[in-house]
Every structure is written in C-alpha cells, then in structure tokens.
C-alpha positions in Angstrom: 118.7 164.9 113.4 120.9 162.7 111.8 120.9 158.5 112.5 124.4 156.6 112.4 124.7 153.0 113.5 127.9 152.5 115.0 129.6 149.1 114.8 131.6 148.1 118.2 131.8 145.8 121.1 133.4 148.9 123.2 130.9 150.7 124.8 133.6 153.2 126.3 133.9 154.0 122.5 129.8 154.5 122.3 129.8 156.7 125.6 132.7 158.9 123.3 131.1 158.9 120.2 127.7 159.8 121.3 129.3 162.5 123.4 131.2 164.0 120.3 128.1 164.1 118.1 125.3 164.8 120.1 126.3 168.6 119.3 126.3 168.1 115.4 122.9 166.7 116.1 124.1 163.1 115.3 122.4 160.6 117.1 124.3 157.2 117.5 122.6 153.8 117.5 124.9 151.0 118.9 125.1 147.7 117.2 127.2 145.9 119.7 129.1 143.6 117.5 132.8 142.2 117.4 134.4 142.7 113.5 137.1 141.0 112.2 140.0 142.6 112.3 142.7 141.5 109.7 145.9 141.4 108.8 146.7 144.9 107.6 149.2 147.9 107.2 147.0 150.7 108.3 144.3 152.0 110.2 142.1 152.6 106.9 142.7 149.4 105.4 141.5 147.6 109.0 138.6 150.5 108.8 137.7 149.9 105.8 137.4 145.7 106.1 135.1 146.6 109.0 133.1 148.3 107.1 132.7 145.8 104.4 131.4 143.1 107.0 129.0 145.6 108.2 125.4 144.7 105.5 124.6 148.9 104.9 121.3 149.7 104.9 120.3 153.2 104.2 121.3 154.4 107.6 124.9 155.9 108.2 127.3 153.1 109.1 130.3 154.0 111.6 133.0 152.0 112.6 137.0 152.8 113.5 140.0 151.3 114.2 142.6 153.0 116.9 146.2 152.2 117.4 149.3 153.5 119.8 152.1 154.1 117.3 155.9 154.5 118.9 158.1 155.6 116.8 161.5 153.9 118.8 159.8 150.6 118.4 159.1 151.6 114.5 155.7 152.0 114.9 154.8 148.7 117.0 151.9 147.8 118.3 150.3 150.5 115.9 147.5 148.6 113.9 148.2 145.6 116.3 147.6 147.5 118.6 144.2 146.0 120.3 145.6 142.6 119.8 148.9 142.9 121.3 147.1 144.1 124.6 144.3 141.6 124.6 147.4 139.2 125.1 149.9 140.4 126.5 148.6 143.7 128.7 150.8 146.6 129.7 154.3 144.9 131.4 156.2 144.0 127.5 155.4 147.3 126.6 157.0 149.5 129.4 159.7 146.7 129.5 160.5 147.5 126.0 160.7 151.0 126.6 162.7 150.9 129.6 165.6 152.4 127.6 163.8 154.1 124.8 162.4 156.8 123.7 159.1 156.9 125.2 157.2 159.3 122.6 154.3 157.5 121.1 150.9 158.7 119.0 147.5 157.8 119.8 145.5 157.7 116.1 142.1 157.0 115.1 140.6 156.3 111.8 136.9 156.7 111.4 134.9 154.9 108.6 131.6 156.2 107.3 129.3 154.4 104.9 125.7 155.0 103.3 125.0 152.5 100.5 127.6 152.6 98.2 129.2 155.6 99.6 131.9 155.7 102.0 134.5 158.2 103.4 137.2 158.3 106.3 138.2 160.6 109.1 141.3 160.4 110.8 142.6 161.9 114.4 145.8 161.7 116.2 147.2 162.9 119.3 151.0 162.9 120.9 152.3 161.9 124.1 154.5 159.9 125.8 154.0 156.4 127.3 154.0 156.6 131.3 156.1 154.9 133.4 153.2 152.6 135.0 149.7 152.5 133.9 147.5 155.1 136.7 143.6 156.5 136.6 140.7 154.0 136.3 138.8 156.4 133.5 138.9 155.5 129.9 139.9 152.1 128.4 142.8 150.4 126.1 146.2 152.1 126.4 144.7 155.1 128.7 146.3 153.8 131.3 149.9 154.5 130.4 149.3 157.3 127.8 150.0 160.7 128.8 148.9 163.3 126.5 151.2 166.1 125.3 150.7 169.2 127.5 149.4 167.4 130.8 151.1 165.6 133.5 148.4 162.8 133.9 147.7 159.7 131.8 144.0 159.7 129.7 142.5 157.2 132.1 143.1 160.1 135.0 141.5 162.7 132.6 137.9 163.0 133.3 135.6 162.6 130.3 134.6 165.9 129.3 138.5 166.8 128.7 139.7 163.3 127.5 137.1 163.7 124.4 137.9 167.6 123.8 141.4 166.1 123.1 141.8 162.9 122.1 142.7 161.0 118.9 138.7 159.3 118.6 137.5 163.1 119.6 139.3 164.3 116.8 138.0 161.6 114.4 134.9 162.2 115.3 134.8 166.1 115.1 135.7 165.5 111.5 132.7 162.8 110.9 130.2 165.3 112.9 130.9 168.5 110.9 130.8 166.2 107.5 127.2 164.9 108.8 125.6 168.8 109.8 127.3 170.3 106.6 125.3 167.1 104.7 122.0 167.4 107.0 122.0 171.5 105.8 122.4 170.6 102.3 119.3 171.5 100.1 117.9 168.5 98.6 118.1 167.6 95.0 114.7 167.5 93.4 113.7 164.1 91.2 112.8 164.8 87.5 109.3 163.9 86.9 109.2 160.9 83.9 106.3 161.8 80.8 104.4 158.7 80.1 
C-alpha cells in the first residue's frame, strides 16, 4: 500500500481520487487546504506553484489544477477557470456561447512530489458545453459539460461512469500506474561504509 497526501479544499475531488487509486493500492490522505493559485499560462505551471506551497515530507504529495478550455473563446476560462466561476457562475458563459461554437475540453493536470522529486500527469476529455446547466452529481463546470459520446452533462453521470471517463480519472490513472509500477520496484540495497 502506498500513502499520498492530497492537497485540496474539494472533497468531490477526494471522493474521485480515492476512488481512482484505491485499485493501484494507493491510499489517499486528505489535507483539506485552500492553495494559492497564481497568475499563470498553464495548468502545470498553476500545478506546479501548488506544489511548492505544499512543505514535502517523505510522503507522496498530490495536488492538480483543472480547467474548461473552449476553443471559440480561445481557450477562456481555461486556467481561470475556477475563478471565473467562483464569480461569476454559469449565465456569462452560455451567454457567450449563444452564437458560438460550443466545443470545449475538460483537462486536468496532476502534480506529484516526494522530497525533491516531482512529476506530472495530465488528462483531458472533449465535449460540448450544454445549453443550461442539468444533474445535481459532480461539481465545477459538471453542470453544463456534456461529454463526447453521451447525451447527458457529467453532473447527470453517476459516479462510477463519470470517473471511468473523465479528465481528473484520466490524470489519475496515469499517477496510479506510476505509483504500483514504483511500489513493485525492487529496492536498491545501501553500500555498507568500512571504518
């Protein structure tokens, strides 16, 4: 069994994250904690931040960073994403999409850290922004995102099928096989010093 402490004040994202790894034998610690998110051009760099105002003791350290990214509104809210709804909701959104294209991508980047160490893990998936948000599962931009293949927005998907498919799920996949693949490793053995 491997321990990872990960860093969020979501605990939607804990209930996901603990659901995705309990198979690679991951078990997740929750350290409820709101990071700083700043002014950045990606998802890794905002990752990345978080991870540097997280003090890494020997443990595992996870945090991520999600965005909605729509290509007719170049990109926007993308790594604003969290932001733009804590303010302003759903209504500016549709509005602005009234007339657009209403394709969009749902991506995750996952940060892992053990001392010194630290890798990423990314996950995306594509939809299309509904026409008014609908389901009362899930969290964020669930509501109104409907992913590619189904008729029905993530917050009407139930659990079990919202994490075999989306962006965080795939993320975490990636951060679960790395972990099993490292628990399987053989150790390496410390030369014995001669006095």
């Amino acid at each position: 069994m491997v321990d990872v402490l990960f860093v969020t004040s979501n605990p939607g994202k804990v209930r996901e994250v603990r659901s995705v790894l309990a198979p690679y034998g991951v078990s997740v610690r929750w350290l409820r904690r709101t990071l700083t998110e700043p002014q950045a051009t990606t998802l890794a760099e905002v990752a990345g931040h978080k991870l540097e105002a997280v003090r890494r003791p020997a443990r595992y350290v996870l945090v991520e960073d999600s965005g909605l990214f729509v290509p007719s509104l170049k990109g926007f809210p993308g790594v604003y994403s969290a932001h733009f709804l804590k303010i302003w909701g759903f209504p500016p959104l549709l509005e602005l999409l009234r007339r657009r294209d209403r394709r969009a991508v749902f991506r995750t980047v996952a940060g892992l850290a053990r001392g010194k160490e630290r890798w990423t893990f990314s996950g995306e998936v594509r939809g299309t922004i509904a026409w008014a948000p609908a389901g009362s599962h899930g969290f964020g931009y669930d509501p109104i995102f409907v992913p590619e293949g189904f008729t029905r927005t993530m917050a009407e998907l139930s659990p079990e099928v919202k994490d075999s498919i989306s962006h965080r799920a795939r993320a975490m996949h990636k951060v679960g096989r790395f972990l099993a693949t490292r628990s399987r490793a053989p150790k390496r053995k410390r030369k014995k010093g001669f006095a």
